[in-house]
N, C-alpha and C positions, 0 to 999 in steps of 0.2 A: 581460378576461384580463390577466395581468401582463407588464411588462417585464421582459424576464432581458437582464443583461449576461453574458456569456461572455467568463471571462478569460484566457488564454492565456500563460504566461511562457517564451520560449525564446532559446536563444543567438542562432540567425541564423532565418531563414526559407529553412525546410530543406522536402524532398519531404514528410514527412509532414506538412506545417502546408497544404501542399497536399490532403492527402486530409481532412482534418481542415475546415476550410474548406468543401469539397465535401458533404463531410454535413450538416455543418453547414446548408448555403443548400438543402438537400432535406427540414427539420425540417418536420415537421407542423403545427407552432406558429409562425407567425412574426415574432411581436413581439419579436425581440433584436436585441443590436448584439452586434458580435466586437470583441473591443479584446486584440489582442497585443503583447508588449512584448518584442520582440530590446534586441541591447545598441546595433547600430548602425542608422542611419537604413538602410531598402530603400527602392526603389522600386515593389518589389514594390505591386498592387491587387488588394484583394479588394472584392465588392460586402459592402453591409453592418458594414465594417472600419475600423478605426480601428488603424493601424499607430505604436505609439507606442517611439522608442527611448528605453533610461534608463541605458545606459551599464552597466559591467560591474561587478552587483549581483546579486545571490544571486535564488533562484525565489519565496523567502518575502517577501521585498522588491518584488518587481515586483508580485507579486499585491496587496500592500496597496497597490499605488497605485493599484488600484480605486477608493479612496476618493475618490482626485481628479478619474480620467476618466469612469467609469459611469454613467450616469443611467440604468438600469434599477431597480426597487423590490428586484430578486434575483439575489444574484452566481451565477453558474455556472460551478465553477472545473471545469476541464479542464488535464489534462499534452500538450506538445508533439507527445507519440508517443500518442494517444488521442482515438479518436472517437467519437462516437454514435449509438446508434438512433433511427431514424427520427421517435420517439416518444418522446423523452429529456424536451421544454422541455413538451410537451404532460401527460404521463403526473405530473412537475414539478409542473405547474399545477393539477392536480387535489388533488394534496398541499396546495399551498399556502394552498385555498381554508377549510383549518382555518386559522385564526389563532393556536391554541397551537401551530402546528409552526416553530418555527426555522429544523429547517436540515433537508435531506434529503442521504444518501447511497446508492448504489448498486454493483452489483459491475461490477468490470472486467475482462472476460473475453478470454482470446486469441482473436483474429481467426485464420480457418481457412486464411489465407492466410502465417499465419505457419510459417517454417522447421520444422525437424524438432528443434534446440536449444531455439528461442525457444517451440516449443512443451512441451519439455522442464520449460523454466525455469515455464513457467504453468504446469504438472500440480505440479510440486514446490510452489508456492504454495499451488495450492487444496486440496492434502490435511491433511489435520486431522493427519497423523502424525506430521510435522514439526512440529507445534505450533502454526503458523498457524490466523487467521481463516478459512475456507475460503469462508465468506458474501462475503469481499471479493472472490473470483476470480471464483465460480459463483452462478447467482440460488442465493437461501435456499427455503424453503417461502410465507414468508408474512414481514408486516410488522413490525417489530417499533423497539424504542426500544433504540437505543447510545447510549454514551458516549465513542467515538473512532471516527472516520473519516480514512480518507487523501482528501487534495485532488483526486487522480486524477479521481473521481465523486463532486463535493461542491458542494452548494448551498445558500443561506444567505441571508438577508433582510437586503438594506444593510446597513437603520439597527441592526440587532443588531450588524453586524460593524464597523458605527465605533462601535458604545458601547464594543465590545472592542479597537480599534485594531488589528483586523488581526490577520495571523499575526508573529510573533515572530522575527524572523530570527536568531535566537540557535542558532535550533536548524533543522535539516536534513541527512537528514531527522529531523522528527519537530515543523514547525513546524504543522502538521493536530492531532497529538496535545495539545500545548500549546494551541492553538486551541480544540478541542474540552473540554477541561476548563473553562478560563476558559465558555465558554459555560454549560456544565450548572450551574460555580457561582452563574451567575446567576439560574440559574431556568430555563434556555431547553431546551429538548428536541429530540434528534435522530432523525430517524426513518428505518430503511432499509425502503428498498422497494425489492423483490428487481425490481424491472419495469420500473425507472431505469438500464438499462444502456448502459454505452460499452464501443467494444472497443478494447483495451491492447494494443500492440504490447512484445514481452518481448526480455531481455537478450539478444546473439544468438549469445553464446560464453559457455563454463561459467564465466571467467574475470572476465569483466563482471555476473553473473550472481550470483556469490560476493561480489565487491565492493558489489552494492547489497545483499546478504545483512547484510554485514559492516557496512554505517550503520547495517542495522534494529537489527542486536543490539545494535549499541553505543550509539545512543540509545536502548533499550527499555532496555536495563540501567539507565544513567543515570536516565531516568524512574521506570525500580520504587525507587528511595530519593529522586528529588525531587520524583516527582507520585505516590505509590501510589495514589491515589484510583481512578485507571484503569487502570496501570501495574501493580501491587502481585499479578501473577494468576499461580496454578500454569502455567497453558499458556505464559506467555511463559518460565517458567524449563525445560521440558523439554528443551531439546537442552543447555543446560547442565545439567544433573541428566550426560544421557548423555555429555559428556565427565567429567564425575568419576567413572563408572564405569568409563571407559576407563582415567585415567588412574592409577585406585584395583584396575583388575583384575589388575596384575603382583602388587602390593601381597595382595590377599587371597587372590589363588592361591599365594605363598609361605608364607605364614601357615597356609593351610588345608591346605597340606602338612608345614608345619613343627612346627604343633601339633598337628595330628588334627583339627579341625575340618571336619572334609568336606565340613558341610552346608553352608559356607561355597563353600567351592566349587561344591556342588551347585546352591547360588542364584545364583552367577555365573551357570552353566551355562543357568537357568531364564531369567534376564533377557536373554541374548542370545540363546536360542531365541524369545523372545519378541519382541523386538527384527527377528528376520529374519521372524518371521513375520507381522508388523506391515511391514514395509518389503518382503514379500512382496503382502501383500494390498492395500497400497497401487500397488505396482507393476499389478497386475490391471485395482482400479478405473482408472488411468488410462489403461492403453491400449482398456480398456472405453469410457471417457469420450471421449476422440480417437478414437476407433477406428483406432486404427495400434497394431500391436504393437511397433516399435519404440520407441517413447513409453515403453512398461512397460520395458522391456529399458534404456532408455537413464536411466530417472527412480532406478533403485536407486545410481548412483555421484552423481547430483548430490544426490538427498537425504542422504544418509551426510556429502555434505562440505557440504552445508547445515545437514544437524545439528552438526557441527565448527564452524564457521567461525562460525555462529549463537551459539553454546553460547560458543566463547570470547571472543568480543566483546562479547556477554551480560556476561559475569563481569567483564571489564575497565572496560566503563561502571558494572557494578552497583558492583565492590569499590577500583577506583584513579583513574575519572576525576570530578574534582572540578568541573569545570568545562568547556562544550562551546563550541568557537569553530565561529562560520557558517564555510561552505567555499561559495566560488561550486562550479556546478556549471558540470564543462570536457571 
């Protein structure tokens, strides 16, 4: 059975790198090493661990210093605030056992212990309505081949990931995305399997929540004109489509009264019923899905301003930002 390194990049060694840890040494499979990389020396022990500091350097940084501490055959990248099922390195291993498979991704679902926000913030991700991969939150049906995964639940054969040198610290987020190109143009294949899961602790105020909204848009933007390959897709441009309609609806409701054009109007009329009915029925399924009706109740204000915030950071990486500088994460 193979060696999995489990990589871990975080500021300090905080409570979740504690629960995180914990499931970790409960895995079914138990050929890995933990190797996490705060900025400063702990003291902190774990069994299994390799606590390595690297001073204060970005998350796409620390993880390719995998390259130097690992000696597992299979990196296992994990986020700070994210654990795994029991069955994670095991379920892995069985993947692995094809030799055309590269890399494997899985979804990362909220933990039932998370808040009535944070559980908020996961219903918003995993609905398709908002434009999102919904496959990343919630298992899918079945297995299938991508060409982008987030690092969250991402796995990857060493020697692939030094012929690639790593994730790109140019970009974050969005150094998985870059990642994951560079790989497929090699030839290498990604595969998700929905039965590869960790659960993801989510943003815990609407406010935090918007903010990591606000990176995705605006690296995705960026990418759909410098990597279309993966990047270049109608679903990442919908919540931008819906702010031009917002900000084009003053505009063709004066018009469609100014020149008799009705139907103009009439179509407005149509896409925002259509709109709430859509942002109705996604409200549903989620408190269907959590089973709290507040979850529906509460997921209609944060999608509307996930669609906003999405939509114009979208447009800003897509049409004015030329170039993306690393940001540590603080």
């Amino acid at each position: 059975m193979p060696q999995f390194s489990v990589i871990i990049p975080v500021v300090r060694i905080n409570d979740y790198i504690h629960e995180t840890v914990r499931h970790l040494l409960n895995l079914t499979h138990q050929n890995f090493e933990i190797l996490i990389f705060p900025d400063a020396k702990s003291e902190e022990k774990f069994p299994k661990t390799k606590i390595i500091p690297t001073g204060k350097i970005g998350p796409a940084e620390k993880r390719t210093l995998a390259l130097q501490y690992a000696e597992g055959e299979i990196l296992a990248f994990l986020d700070d605030d994210a654990y795994p099922q029991n069955d994670w390195l095991s379920q892995a291993a069985k993947n692995f056992q094809d030799p055309r498979i590269a890399a494997l991704g899985g979804p990362a679902i909220s933990p039932q212990d998370n808040s009535l926000r944070q559980k908020t913030s996961g219903a918003c991700l995993a609905s398709s309505f908002w434009g999102g991969i919904a496959d990343r939150y919630i298992p899918g049906k079945k297995k299938k081949t991508v060409t982008d995964w987030p690092s969250v639940n991402f796995l990857v054969r060493k020697n692939i990931f030094q012929k690639i040198g790593g994730f790109n610290s140019q970009y974050w987020p969005g150094e998985d995305t870059k990642f994951c190109l560079d790989l497929t143009r090699t030839g290498g294949n990604i595969i998700y399997d929905p039965q590869l899961i960790v659960y993801h602790h989510r943003r815990k105020t609407l406010l935090s929540h918007l903010q990591q909204i606000a990176g995705y848009g605006l690296h995705r933007g960026f990418f759909a004109k410098k990597f279309p390959a993966t990047s270049l897709k109608l679903t990442y441009f919908i919540p931008s489509l819906f702010v031009l309609l917002l900000v084009a609806s003053p505009l063709i409701g004066y018009l469609a009264k100014r020149v008799g054009y009705i139907h103009f109007l009439y179509g407005n009329i149509i896409i925002l019923l259509l709109y709430l009915g859509g942002m109705l029925w996604a409200a549903i399924k989620s408190a269907f899905r959590e089973k709290n009706p507040l979850v529906g109740l509460l997921i209609i204000p944060y999608m509307f301003l996930t669609h906003l915030v999405y939509g114009v950071k979208f447009l800003q990486g897509l049409l004015f930002i030329k170039t993306l500088k690393s940001k540590l994460r603080r």
